[in-house]
Backbone as CSV, one residue per row, in Angstrom:
resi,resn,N_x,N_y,N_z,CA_x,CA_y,CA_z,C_x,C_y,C_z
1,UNK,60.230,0.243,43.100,61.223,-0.137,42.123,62.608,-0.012,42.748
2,UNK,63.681,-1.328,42.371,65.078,-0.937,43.201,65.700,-0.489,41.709
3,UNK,66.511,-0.250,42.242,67.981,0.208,41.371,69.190,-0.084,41.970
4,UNK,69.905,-0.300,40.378,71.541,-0.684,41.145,72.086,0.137,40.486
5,UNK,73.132,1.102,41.352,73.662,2.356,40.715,74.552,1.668,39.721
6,UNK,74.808,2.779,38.804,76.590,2.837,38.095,77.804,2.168,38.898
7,UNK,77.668,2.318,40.125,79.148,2.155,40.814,79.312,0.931,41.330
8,UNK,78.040,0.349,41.072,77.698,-0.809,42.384,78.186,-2.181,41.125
9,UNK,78.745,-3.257,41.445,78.818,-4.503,41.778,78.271,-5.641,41.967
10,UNK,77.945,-6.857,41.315,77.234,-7.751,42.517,77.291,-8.780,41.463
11,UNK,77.791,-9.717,42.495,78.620,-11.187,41.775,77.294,-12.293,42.731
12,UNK,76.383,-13.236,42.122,75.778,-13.851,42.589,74.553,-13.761,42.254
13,UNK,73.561,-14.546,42.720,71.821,-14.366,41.969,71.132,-13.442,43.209
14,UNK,70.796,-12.671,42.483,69.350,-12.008,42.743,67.753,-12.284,42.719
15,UNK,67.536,-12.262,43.467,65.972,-12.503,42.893,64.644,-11.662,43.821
16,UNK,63.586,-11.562,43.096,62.881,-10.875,44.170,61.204,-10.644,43.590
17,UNK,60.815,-9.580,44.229,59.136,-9.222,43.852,59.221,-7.364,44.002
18,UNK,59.764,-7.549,43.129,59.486,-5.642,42.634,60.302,-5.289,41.473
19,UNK,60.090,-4.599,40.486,60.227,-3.959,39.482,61.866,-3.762,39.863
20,UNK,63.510,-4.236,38.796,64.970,-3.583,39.141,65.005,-3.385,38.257
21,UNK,65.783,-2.215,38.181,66.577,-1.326,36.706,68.182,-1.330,37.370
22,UNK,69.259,-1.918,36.464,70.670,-2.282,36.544,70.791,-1.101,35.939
23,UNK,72.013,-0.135,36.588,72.610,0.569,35.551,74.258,0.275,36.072
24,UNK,74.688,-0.852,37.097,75.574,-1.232,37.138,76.262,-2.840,36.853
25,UNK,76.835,-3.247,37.141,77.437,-4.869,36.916,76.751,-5.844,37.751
26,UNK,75.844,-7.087,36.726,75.620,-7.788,37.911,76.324,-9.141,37.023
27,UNK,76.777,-10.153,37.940,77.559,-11.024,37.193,76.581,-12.173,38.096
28,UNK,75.778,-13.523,37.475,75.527,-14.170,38.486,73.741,-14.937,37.470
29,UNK,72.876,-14.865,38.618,71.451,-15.635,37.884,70.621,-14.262,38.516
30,UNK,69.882,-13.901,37.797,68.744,-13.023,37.982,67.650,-13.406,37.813
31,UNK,66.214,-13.602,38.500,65.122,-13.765,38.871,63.654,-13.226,39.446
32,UNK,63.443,-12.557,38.800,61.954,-11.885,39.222,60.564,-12.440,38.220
33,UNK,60.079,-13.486,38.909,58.928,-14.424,37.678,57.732,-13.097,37.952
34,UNK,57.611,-12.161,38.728,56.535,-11.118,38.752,56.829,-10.078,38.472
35,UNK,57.987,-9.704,38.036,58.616,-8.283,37.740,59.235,-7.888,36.456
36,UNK,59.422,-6.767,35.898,60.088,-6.262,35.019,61.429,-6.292,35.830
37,UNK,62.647,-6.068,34.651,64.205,-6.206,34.808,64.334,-5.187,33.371
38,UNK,64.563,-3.911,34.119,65.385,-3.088,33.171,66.974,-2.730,33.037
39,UNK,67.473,-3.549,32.284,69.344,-3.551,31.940,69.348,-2.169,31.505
40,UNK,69.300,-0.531,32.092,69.898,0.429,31.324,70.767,0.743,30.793
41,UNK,70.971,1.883,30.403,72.186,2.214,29.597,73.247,2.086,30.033
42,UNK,73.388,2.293,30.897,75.234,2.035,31.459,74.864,0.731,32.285
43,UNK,73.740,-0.255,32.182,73.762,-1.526,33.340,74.673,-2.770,32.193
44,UNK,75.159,-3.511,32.514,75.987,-4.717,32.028,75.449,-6.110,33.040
45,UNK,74.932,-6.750,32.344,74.934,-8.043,33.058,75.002,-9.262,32.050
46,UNK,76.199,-9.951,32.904,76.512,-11.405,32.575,75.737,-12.168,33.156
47,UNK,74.761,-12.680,33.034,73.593,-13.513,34.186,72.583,-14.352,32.948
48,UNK,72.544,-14.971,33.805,70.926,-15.972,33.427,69.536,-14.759,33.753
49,UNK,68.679,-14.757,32.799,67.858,-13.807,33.223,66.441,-14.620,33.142
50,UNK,65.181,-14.171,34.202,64.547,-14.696,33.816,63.341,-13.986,34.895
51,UNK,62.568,-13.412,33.791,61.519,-12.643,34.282,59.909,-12.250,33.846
52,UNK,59.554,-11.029,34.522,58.122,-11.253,33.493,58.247,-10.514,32.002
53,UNK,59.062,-9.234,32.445,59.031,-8.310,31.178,60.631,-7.908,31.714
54,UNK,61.256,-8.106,30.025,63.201,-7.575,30.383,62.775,-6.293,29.221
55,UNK,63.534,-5.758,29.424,63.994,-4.425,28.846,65.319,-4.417,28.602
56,UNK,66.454,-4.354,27.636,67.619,-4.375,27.913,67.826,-2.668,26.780
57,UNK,68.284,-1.794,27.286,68.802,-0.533,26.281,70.347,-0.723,27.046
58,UNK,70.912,-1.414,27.889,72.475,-1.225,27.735,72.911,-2.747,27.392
59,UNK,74.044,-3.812,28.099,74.230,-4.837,27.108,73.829,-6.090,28.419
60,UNK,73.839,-7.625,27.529,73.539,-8.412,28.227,74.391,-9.741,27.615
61,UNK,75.095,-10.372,28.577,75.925,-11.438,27.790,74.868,-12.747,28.814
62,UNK,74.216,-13.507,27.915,73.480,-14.594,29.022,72.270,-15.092,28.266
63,UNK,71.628,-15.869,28.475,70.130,-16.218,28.230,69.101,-15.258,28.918
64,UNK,68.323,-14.882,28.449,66.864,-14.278,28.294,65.633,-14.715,28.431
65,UNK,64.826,-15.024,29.100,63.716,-15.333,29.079,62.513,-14.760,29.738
66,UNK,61.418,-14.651,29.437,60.700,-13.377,30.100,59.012,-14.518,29.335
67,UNK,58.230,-14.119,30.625,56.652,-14.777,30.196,55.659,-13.825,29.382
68,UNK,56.553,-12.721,29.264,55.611,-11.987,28.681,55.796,-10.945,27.463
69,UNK,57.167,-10.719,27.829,57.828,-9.911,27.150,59.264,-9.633,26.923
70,UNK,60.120,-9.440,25.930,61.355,-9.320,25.529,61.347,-7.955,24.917
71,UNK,62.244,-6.558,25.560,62.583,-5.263,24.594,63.760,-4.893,24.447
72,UNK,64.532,-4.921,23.474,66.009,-4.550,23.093,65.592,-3.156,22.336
73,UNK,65.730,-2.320,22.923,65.875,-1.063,22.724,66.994,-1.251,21.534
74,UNK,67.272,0.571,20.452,68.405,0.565,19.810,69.715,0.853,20.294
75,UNK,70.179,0.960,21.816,70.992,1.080,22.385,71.458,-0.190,22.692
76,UNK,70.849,-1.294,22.771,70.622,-2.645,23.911,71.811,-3.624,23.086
77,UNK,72.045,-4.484,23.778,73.296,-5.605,23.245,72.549,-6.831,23.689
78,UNK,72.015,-7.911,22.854,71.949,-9.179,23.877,73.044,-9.970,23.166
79,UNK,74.113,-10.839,24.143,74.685,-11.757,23.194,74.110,-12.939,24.141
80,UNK,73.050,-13.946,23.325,72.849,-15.328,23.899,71.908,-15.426,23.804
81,UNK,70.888,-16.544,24.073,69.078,-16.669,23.538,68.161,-16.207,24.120
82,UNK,67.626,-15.733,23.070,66.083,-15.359,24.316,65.106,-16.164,23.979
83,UNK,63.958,-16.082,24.708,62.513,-16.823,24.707,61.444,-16.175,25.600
84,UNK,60.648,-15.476,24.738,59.302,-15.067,25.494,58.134,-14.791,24.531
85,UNK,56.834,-14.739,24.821,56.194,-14.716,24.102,56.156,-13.438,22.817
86,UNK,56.533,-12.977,23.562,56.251,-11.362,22.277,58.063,-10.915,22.561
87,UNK,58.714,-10.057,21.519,59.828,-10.032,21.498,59.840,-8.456,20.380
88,UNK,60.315,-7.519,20.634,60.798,-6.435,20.286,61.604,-5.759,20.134
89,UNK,62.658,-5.992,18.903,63.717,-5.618,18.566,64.122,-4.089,17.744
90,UNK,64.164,-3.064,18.189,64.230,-1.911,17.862,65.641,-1.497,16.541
91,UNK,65.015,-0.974,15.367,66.453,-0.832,14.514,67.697,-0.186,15.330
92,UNK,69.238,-1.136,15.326,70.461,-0.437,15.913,70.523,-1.376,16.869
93,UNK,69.497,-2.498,17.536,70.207,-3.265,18.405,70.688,-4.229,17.900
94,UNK,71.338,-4.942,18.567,72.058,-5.944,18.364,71.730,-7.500,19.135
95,UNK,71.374,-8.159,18.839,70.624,-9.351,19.099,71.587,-10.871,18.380
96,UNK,72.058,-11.256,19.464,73.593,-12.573,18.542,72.989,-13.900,19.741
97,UNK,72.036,-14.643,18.786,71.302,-16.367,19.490,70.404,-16.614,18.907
98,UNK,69.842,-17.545,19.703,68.397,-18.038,19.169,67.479,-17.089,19.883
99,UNK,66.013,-17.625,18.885,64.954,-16.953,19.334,63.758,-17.629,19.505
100,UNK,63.041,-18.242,20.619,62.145,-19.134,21.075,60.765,-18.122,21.039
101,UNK,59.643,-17.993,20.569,58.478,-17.307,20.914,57.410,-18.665,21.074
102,UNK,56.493,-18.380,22.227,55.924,-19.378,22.605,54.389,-18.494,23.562
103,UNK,53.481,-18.941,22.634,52.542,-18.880,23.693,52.595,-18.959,25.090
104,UNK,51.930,-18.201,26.030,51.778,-18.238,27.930,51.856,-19.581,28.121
105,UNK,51.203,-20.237,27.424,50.391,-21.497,27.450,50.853,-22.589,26.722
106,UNK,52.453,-21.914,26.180,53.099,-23.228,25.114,53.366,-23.962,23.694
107,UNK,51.747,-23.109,23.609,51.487,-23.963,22.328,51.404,-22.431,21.164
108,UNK,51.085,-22.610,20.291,50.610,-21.733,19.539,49.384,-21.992,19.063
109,UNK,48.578,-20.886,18.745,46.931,-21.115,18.472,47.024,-21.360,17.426
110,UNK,46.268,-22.374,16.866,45.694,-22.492,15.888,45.360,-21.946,14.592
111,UNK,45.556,-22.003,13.426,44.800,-21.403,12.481,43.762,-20.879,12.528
112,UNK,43.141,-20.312,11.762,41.761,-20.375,11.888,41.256,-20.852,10.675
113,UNK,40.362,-21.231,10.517,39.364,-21.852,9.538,39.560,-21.327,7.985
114,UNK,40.144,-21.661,6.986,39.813,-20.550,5.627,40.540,-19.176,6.249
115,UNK,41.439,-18.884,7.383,42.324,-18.379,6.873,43.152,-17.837,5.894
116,UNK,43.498,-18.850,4.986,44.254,-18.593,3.796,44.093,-19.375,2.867
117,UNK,44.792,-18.591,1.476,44.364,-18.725,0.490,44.295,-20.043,-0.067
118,UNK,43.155,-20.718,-0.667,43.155,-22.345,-1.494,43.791,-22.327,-2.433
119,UNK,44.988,-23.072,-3.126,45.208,-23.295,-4.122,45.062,-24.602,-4.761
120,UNK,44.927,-24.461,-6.083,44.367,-26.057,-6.260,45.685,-26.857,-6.115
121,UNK,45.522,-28.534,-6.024,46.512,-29.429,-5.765,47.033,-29.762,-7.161
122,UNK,48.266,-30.133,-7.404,48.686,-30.611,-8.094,48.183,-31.950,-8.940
123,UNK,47.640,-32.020,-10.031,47.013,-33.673,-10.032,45.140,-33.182,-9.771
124,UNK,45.194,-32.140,-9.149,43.336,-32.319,-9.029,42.861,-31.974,-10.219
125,UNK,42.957,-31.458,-11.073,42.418,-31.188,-12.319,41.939,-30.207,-13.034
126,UNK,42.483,-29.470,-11.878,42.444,-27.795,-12.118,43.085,-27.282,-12.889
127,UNK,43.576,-26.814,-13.838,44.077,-26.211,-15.106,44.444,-24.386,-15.134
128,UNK,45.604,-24.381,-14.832,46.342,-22.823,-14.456,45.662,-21.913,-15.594
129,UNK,45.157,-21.142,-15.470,44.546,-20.274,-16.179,45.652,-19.650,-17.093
130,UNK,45.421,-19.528,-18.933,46.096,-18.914,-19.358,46.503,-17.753,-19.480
């Protein structure tokens, strides 16, 4: 796992194959399609994000997107959209965009069969019980 301290800086895209936790400024495009991206508490990033699993508990000004997972802790700030399949918003964060959830695969499954409840149609001849 890397880390970017408190003190550290970094204007430009990142990208890579291992697990980063920001707890400093990254301004730029961020990229790990195999990794978690944890924004901690004191991390700030202005960036395009786009990963397997984000975590944000400090703030994030940018788009979001993750294949697997989205977590805004109650510390966390996102301002801008996210999109990933599962999405977890903890009471106290703050979450300001849209919100895309989408199957791995795009689509969303299906109903299932008698799922839910029949009601009769309007016009069929069914008569509302008194």
């Amino acid at each position: 796992m890397a880390n970017i301290g408190k003190s550290i800086t970094i204007k430009g895209d990142l990208s890579g194959n291992e697990d980063l936790v920001i707890e400093g400024q990254v301004e730029g495009k961020i990229e790990l399609p195999s990794n978690q991206l944890t924004i901690g508490a004191e991390g700030n990033a202005a960036a395009e994000i786009h990963a397997q699993k984000v975590v944000v508990i400090g703030k994030v000004t940018g788009n979001v997107s993750a294949t697997e997972r989205i977590e805004i802790q109650a510390s966390g700030f996102v301002d801008g959209d996210v999109k990933a399949p599962r999405l977890v918003v903890e009471e106290g964060a703050v979450l300001n965009g849209a919100i895309a959830m989408e199957s791995p695969g795009g689509a969303r499954p299906a109903p299932k069969p008698g799922a839910g409840a029949e009601t009769p149609k309007e016009g069929s001849g069914a008569k509302p019980a008194a």
